[in-house]
C-alpha distance (Angstrom), angle and dihedral (degrees) to the residues before:
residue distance angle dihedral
X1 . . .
X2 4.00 . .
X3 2.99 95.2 .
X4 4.01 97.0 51.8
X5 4.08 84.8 56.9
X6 4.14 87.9 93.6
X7 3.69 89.5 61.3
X8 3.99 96.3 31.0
X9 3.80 95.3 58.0
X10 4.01 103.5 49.0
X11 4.26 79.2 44.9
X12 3.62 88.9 49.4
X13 3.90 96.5 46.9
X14 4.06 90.3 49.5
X15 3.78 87.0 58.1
X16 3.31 90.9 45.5
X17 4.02 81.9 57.0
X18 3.34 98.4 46.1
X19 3.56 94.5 54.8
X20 3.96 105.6 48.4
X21 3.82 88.6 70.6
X22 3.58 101.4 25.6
X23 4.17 98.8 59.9
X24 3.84 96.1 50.4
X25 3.89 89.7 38.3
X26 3.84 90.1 50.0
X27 4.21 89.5 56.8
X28 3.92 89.3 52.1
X29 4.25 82.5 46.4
X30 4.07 89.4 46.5
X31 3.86 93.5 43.9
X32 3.86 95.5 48.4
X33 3.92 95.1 43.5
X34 3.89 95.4 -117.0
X35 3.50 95.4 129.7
X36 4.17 102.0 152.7
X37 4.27 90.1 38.0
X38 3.78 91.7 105.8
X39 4.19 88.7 46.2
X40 3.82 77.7 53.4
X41 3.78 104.6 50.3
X42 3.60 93.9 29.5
X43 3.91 88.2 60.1
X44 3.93 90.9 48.2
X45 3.90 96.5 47.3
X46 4.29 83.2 46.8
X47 3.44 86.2 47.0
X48 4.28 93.7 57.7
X49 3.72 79.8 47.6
X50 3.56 95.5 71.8
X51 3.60 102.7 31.4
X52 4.14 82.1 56.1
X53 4.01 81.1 60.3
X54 3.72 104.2 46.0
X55 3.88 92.4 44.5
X56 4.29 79.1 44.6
X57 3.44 89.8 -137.5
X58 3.99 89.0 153.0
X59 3.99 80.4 86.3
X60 3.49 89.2 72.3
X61 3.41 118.4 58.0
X62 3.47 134.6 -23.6
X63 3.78 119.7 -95.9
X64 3.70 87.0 28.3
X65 3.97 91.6 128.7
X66 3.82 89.0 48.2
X67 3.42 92.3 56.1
X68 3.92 106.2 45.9
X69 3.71 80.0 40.5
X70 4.06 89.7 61.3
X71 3.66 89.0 42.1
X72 3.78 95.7 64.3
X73 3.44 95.0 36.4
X74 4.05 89.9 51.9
X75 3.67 89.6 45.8
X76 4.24 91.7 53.1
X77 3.31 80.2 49.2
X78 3.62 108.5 57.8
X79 4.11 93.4 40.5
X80 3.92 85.3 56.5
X81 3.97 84.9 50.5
X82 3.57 87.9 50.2
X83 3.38 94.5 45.6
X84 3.78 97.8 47.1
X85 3.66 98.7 90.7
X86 3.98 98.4 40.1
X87 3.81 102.2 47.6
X88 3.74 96.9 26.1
X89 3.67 95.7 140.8
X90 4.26 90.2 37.0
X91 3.71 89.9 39.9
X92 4.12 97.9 105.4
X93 3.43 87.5 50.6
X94 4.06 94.2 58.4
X95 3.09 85.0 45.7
X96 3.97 95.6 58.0
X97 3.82 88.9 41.4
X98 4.02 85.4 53.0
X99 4.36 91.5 56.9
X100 3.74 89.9 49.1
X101 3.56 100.1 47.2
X102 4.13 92.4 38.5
X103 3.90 81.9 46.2
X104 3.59 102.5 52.3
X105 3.96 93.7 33.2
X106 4.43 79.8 72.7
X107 4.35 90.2 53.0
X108 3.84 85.8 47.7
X109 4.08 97.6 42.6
X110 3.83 85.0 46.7
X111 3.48 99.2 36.2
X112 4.16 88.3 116.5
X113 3.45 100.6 34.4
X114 4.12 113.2 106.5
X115 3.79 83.5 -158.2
X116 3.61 100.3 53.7
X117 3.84 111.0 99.4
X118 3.25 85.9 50.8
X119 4.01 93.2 58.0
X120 3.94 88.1 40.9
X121 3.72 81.6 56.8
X122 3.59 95.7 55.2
X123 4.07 96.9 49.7
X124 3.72 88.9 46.0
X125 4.03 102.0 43.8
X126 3.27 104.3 13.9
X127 3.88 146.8 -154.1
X128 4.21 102.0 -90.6
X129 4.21 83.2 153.1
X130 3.48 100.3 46.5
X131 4.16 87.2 60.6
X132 3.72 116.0 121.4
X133 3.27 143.3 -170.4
X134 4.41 101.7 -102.6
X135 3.95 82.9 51.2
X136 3.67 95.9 48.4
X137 4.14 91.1 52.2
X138 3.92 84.5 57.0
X139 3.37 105.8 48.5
X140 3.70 88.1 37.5
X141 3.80 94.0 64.8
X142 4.10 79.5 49.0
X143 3.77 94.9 54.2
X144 4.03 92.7 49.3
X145 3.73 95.9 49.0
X146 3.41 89.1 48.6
X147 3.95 89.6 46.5
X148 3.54 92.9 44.5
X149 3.78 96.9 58.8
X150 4.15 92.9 39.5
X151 3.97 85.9 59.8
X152 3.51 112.3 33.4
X153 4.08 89.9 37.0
X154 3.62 97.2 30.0
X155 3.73 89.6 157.5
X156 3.85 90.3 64.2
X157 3.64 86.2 78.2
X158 4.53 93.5 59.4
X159 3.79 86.5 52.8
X160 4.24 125.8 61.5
X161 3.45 92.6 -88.2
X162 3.82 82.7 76.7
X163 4.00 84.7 83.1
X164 3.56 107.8 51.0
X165 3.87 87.6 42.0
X166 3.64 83.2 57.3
X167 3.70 98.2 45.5
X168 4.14 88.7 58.4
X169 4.04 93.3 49.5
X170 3.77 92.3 42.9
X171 3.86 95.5 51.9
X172 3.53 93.8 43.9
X173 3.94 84.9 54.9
X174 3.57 93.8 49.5
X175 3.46 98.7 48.8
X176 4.40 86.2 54.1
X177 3.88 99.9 34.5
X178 3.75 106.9 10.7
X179 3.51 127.0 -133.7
X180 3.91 111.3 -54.9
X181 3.53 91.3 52.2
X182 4.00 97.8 46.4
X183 3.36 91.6 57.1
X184 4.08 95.4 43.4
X185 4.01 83.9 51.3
X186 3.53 90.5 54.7
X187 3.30 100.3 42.7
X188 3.96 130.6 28.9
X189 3.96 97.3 47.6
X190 3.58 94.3 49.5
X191 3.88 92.8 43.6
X192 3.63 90.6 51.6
X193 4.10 88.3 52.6
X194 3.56 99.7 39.0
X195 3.96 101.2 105.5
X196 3.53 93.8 48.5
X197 3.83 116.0 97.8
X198 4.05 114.9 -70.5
X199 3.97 106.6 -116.3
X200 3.43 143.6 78.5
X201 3.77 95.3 -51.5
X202 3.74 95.5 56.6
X203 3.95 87.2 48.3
X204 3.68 94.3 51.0
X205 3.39 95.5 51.4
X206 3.73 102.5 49.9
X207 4.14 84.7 42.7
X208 4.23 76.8 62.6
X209 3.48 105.6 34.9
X210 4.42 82.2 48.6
X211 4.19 83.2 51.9
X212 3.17 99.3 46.1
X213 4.13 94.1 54.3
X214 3.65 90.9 37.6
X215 4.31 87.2 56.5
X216 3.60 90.4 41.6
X217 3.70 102.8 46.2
X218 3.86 91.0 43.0
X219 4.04 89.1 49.3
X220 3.87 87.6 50.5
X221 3.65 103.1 48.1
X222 3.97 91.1 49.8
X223 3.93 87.4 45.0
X224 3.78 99.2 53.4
X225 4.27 94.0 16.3
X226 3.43 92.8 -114.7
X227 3.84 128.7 160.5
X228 3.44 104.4 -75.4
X229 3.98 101.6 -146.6
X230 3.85 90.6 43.4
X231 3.72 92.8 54.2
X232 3.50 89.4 46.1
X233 3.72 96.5 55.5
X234 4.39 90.5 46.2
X235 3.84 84.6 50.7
X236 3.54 90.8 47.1
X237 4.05 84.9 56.0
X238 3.28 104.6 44.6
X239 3.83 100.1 49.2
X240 3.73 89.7 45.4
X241 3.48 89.4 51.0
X242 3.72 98.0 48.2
X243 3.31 91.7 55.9
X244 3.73 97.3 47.5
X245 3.98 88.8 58.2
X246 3.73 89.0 36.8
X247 3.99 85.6 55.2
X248 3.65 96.7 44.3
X249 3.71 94.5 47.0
X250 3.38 92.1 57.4
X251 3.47 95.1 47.7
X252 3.49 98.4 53.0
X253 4.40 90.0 52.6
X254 3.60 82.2 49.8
Protein backbone atom coordinates (compact mmCIF):
# COMPACT_ATOMS: atom_id res chain seq x y z
CA UNK A 1 0.00 0.00 0.00
CA UNK A 2 3.14 2.45 0.46
CA UNK A 3 3.84 2.53 -2.45
CA UNK A 4 0.20 3.52 -3.80
CA UNK A 5 0.55 6.73 -1.31
CA UNK A 6 2.02 8.88 -4.52
CA UNK A 7 -1.18 8.35 -6.29
CA UNK A 8 -3.47 8.26 -3.03
CA UNK A 9 -2.47 11.70 -1.80
CA UNK A 10 -2.90 14.02 -5.05
CA UNK A 11 -6.50 11.74 -5.21
CA UNK A 12 -7.08 12.54 -1.72
CA UNK A 13 -6.34 16.35 -2.01
CA UNK A 14 -8.83 16.61 -5.20
CA UNK A 15 -11.55 15.27 -2.93
CA UNK A 16 -10.63 17.35 -0.52
CA UNK A 17 -11.35 20.08 -3.39
CA UNK A 18 -14.27 18.90 -4.47
CA UNK A 19 -15.80 18.96 -1.26
CA UNK A 20 -15.02 22.54 0.24
CA UNK A 21 -17.43 24.03 -2.32
CA UNK A 22 -19.60 21.25 -2.94
CA UNK A 23 -21.04 20.68 0.92
CA UNK A 24 -22.03 24.34 1.53
CA UNK A 25 -23.25 24.60 -2.16
CA UNK A 26 -25.29 21.37 -1.72
CA UNK A 27 -27.33 23.15 1.51
CA UNK A 28 -28.15 26.23 -0.77
CA UNK A 29 -29.22 23.19 -3.55
CA UNK A 30 -31.29 21.29 -0.61
CA UNK A 31 -32.89 24.54 0.69
CA UNK A 32 -34.03 25.82 -2.77
CA UNK A 33 -35.37 22.34 -4.00
CA UNK A 34 -32.85 21.98 -6.94
CA UNK A 35 -31.81 18.75 -6.10
CA UNK A 36 -30.64 17.22 -9.80
CA UNK A 37 -29.02 21.01 -10.86
CA UNK A 38 -25.49 19.76 -10.39
CA UNK A 39 -26.51 16.33 -12.57
CA UNK A 40 -27.56 19.14 -14.94
CA UNK A 41 -24.53 21.40 -15.13
CA UNK A 42 -22.19 18.72 -14.56
CA UNK A 43 -23.56 17.00 -17.80
CA UNK A 44 -23.24 20.37 -19.79
CA UNK A 45 -19.63 21.24 -18.61
CA UNK A 46 -18.86 17.14 -19.60
CA UNK A 47 -20.54 17.77 -22.54
CA UNK A 48 -17.90 20.94 -23.68
CA UNK A 49 -15.42 18.34 -22.72
CA UNK A 50 -16.01 16.25 -25.55
CA UNK A 51 -16.89 18.62 -28.11
CA UNK A 52 -13.21 20.23 -27.09
CA UNK A 53 -12.00 16.59 -28.26
CA UNK A 54 -13.80 16.01 -31.46
CA UNK A 55 -13.02 19.60 -32.74
CA UNK A 56 -9.20 18.45 -31.16
CA UNK A 57 -8.86 21.57 -29.76
CA UNK A 58 -6.50 19.98 -26.97
CA UNK A 59 -3.78 20.68 -29.81
CA UNK A 60 -4.04 24.10 -29.13
CA UNK A 61 -3.37 25.18 -25.97
CA UNK A 62 -3.43 23.70 -22.83
CA UNK A 63 -6.49 24.07 -20.64
CA UNK A 64 -8.45 24.37 -23.76
CA UNK A 65 -10.99 21.56 -22.57
CA UNK A 66 -11.27 23.35 -19.20
CA UNK A 67 -12.22 26.28 -20.68
CA UNK A 68 -14.95 25.33 -23.33
CA UNK A 69 -15.95 23.09 -20.55
CA UNK A 70 -16.62 26.33 -18.19
CA UNK A 71 -18.20 27.99 -21.04
CA UNK A 72 -21.08 25.57 -21.34
CA UNK A 73 -21.41 25.08 -17.95
CA UNK A 74 -21.58 29.09 -17.40
CA UNK A 75 -23.94 29.35 -20.20
CA UNK A 76 -26.49 26.44 -18.47
CA UNK A 77 -26.04 28.41 -15.85
CA UNK A 78 -27.13 31.75 -16.72
CA UNK A 79 -30.43 30.41 -18.77
CA UNK A 80 -31.39 28.62 -15.42
CA UNK A 81 -30.77 32.18 -13.76
CA UNK A 82 -32.90 33.57 -16.27
CA UNK A 83 -35.27 31.19 -15.95
CA UNK A 84 -35.52 31.20 -12.18
CA UNK A 85 -38.16 33.72 -11.81
CA UNK A 86 -40.47 32.60 -14.85
CA UNK A 87 -40.70 28.83 -14.34
CA UNK A 88 -40.12 28.84 -10.65
CA UNK A 89 -42.57 26.21 -9.89
CA UNK A 90 -41.51 24.17 -13.48
CA UNK A 91 -37.94 24.99 -12.88
CA UNK A 92 -36.69 21.26 -11.68
CA UNK A 93 -38.19 20.01 -14.50
CA UNK A 94 -35.99 22.28 -17.04
CA UNK A 95 -33.58 21.41 -15.30
CA UNK A 96 -34.10 17.51 -15.85
CA UNK A 97 -34.87 18.21 -19.52
CA UNK A 98 -31.37 20.19 -19.54
CA UNK A 99 -29.22 16.65 -18.18
CA UNK A 100 -30.90 14.62 -20.85
CA UNK A 101 -30.43 16.76 -23.65
CA UNK A 102 -26.63 17.82 -22.42
CA UNK A 103 -26.33 13.97 -21.89
CA UNK A 104 -27.36 12.67 -25.07
CA UNK A 105 -25.87 15.72 -27.10
CA UNK A 106 -22.13 13.64 -25.95
CA UNK A 107 -23.66 9.93 -27.63
CA UNK A 108 -24.59 12.04 -30.70
CA UNK A 109 -21.17 14.25 -30.89
CA UNK A 110 -19.37 10.90 -30.44
CA UNK A 111 -21.51 8.87 -32.28
CA UNK A 112 -18.36 8.13 -34.89
CA UNK A 113 -15.70 8.15 -32.70
CA UNK A 114 -14.17 4.40 -31.96
CA UNK A 115 -12.83 6.05 -28.81
CA UNK A 116 -15.87 7.45 -27.47
CA UNK A 117 -17.31 5.22 -24.70
CA UNK A 118 -14.32 5.31 -23.40
CA UNK A 119 -14.32 9.31 -23.13
CA UNK A 120 -18.08 9.11 -21.95
CA UNK A 121 -16.57 6.93 -19.35
CA UNK A 122 -14.18 9.35 -18.21
CA UNK A 123 -16.78 12.44 -17.75
CA UNK A 124 -19.11 10.12 -16.02
CA UNK A 125 -16.63 8.09 -13.59
CA UNK A 126 -13.87 9.84 -13.62
CA UNK A 127 -10.01 9.82 -13.18
CA UNK A 128 -9.60 10.66 -9.07
CA UNK A 129 -5.99 8.54 -9.51
CA UNK A 130 -4.75 10.01 -12.42
CA UNK A 131 -4.76 13.62 -10.35
CA UNK A 132 -1.48 15.35 -10.07
CA UNK A 133 0.06 17.84 -8.60
CA UNK A 134 0.21 20.84 -11.82
CA UNK A 135 -3.66 20.07 -12.04
CA UNK A 136 -4.31 20.37 -8.44
CA UNK A 137 -2.48 24.09 -8.34
CA UNK A 138 -5.13 25.04 -11.08
CA UNK A 139 -8.10 23.99 -9.88
CA UNK A 140 -6.98 25.02 -6.51
CA UNK A 141 -6.80 28.71 -7.41
CA UNK A 142 -10.52 27.77 -8.83
CA UNK A 143 -11.76 26.34 -5.57
CA UNK A 144 -10.51 29.55 -3.47
CA UNK A 145 -12.04 32.10 -5.72
CA UNK A 146 -14.97 30.35 -5.63
CA UNK A 147 -14.63 30.04 -1.70
CA UNK A 148 -13.71 33.44 -1.34
CA UNK A 149 -16.83 34.93 -2.88
CA UNK A 150 -19.30 32.13 -1.09
CA UNK A 151 -17.92 33.53 2.35
CA UNK A 152 -17.22 36.96 2.21
CA UNK A 153 -20.48 37.51 -0.18
CA UNK A 154 -22.48 34.79 1.14
CA UNK A 155 -25.56 36.48 -0.09
CA UNK A 156 -24.36 36.07 -3.73
CA UNK A 157 -25.47 32.62 -3.46
CA UNK A 158 -29.76 33.77 -2.55
CA UNK A 159 -29.60 35.90 -5.69
CA UNK A 160 -28.92 34.47 -9.63
CA UNK A 161 -25.50 34.71 -9.29
CA UNK A 162 -25.96 31.52 -7.25
CA UNK A 163 -25.92 29.68 -10.80
CA UNK A 164 -23.03 30.79 -12.56
CA UNK A 165 -21.09 30.48 -9.24
CA UNK A 166 -22.23 27.03 -9.39
CA UNK A 167 -21.46 26.37 -12.95
CA UNK A 168 -17.50 27.30 -12.16
CA UNK A 169 -17.32 24.86 -8.94
CA UNK A 170 -19.20 22.12 -10.72
CA UNK A 171 -16.92 22.07 -13.84
CA UNK A 172 -13.94 22.25 -11.95
CA UNK A 173 -15.33 19.06 -10.10
CA UNK A 174 -16.06 17.33 -13.14
CA UNK A 175 -13.04 17.81 -14.75
CA UNK A 176 -11.18 16.07 -11.16
CA UNK A 177 -13.90 13.48 -10.20
CA UNK A 178 -16.30 13.30 -13.07
CA UNK A 179 -19.81 13.35 -12.90
CA UNK A 180 -21.16 10.55 -10.54
CA UNK A 181 -19.03 11.61 -7.93
CA UNK A 182 -19.77 15.53 -8.19
CA UNK A 183 -23.07 15.04 -7.73
CA UNK A 184 -22.63 12.33 -4.72
CA UNK A 185 -20.24 15.13 -3.12
CA UNK A 186 -22.84 17.51 -3.35
CA UNK A 187 -25.40 15.69 -2.32
CA UNK A 188 -25.55 12.62 0.17
CA UNK A 189 -23.35 14.20 3.05
CA UNK A 190 -25.18 17.27 3.14
CA UNK A 191 -28.60 15.46 2.92
CA UNK A 192 -27.68 13.31 5.70
CA UNK A 193 -26.78 16.68 7.85
CA UNK A 194 -29.44 18.80 6.78
CA UNK A 195 -31.77 18.79 9.98
CA UNK A 196 -29.12 19.46 12.21
CA UNK A 197 -28.69 23.12 13.26
CA UNK A 198 -27.34 25.58 10.33
CA UNK A 199 -23.80 26.92 11.53
CA UNK A 200 -20.48 26.09 11.82
CA UNK A 201 -21.09 22.83 13.60
CA UNK A 202 -23.30 21.38 10.96
CA UNK A 203 -20.56 22.47 8.34
CA UNK A 204 -17.78 20.89 10.17
CA UNK A 205 -19.28 17.86 10.47
CA UNK A 206 -20.37 17.15 6.97
CA UNK A 207 -16.65 18.61 5.92
CA UNK A 208 -15.72 15.19 8.24
CA UNK A 209 -18.22 12.88 7.54
CA UNK A 210 -17.24 13.97 3.37
CA UNK A 211 -13.33 13.10 4.60
CA UNK A 212 -13.86 10.36 6.10
CA UNK A 213 -15.73 8.61 2.86
CA UNK A 214 -13.41 10.22 0.56
CA UNK A 215 -10.23 8.34 2.79
CA UNK A 216 -12.14 5.30 2.98
CA UNK A 217 -13.35 4.86 -0.49
CA UNK A 218 -9.89 5.84 -1.89
CA UNK A 219 -8.19 3.20 0.67
CA UNK A 220 -10.71 0.56 -0.64
CA UNK A 221 -10.46 0.91 -4.26
CA UNK A 222 -6.50 0.68 -4.10
CA UNK A 223 -6.95 -2.34 -1.62
CA UNK A 224 -9.24 -4.50 -3.70
CA UNK A 225 -8.40 -2.41 -7.33
CA UNK A 226 -11.61 -1.26 -7.61
CA UNK A 227 -12.93 1.70 -9.67
CA UNK A 228 -11.95 4.48 -7.90
CA UNK A 229 -14.96 6.99 -8.62
CA UNK A 230 -17.51 4.17 -8.07
CA UNK A 231 -16.14 3.33 -4.72
CA UNK A 232 -16.09 6.75 -3.93
CA UNK A 233 -19.69 7.39 -4.63
CA UNK A 234 -20.81 3.79 -2.38
CA UNK A 235 -18.57 5.26 0.37
CA UNK A 236 -20.10 8.43 -0.01
CA UNK A 237 -23.56 6.45 0.72
CA UNK A 238 -22.87 4.48 3.26
CA UNK A 239 -21.23 7.00 5.63
CA UNK A 240 -23.97 9.43 4.91
CA UNK A 241 -26.31 6.95 5.63
CA UNK A 242 -24.84 5.77 8.83
CA UNK A 243 -24.96 8.82 10.12
CA UNK A 244 -28.47 9.62 9.13
CA UNK A 245 -29.68 6.43 11.19
CA UNK A 246 -27.05 7.15 13.74
CA UNK A 247 -28.72 10.78 13.98
CA UNK A 248 -32.19 9.64 14.04
CA UNK A 249 -31.59 7.02 16.60
CA UNK A 250 -30.39 9.27 18.81
CA UNK A 251 -32.99 11.54 18.39
CA UNK A 252 -35.66 9.37 18.95
CA UNK A 253 -33.84 8.12 22.76
CA UNK A 254 -33.62 11.68 23.26
Amino acid sequence: MADLLPILIPALVAGLLVVSTHVPLGYQVLRRGIIFIDLAIAQVAALGIVVAHQLHLMHTFHGVEYLLSVVFAMFAGLVLALLEKRLKQELEAVIGCIYVLAATAGLLVLAHDPHGGELLKQTLSGSILWATWDMLVWHGVVVAGVLVLLWWKRSLLNGIWFYPIFAIAITSAVDLVGVYLVFASLIMVPLATNRLPSGAKRLATAYGLSILAYAAGLLISAWWDLPSGATLVWCLAVVALAFALLAQRKATMA
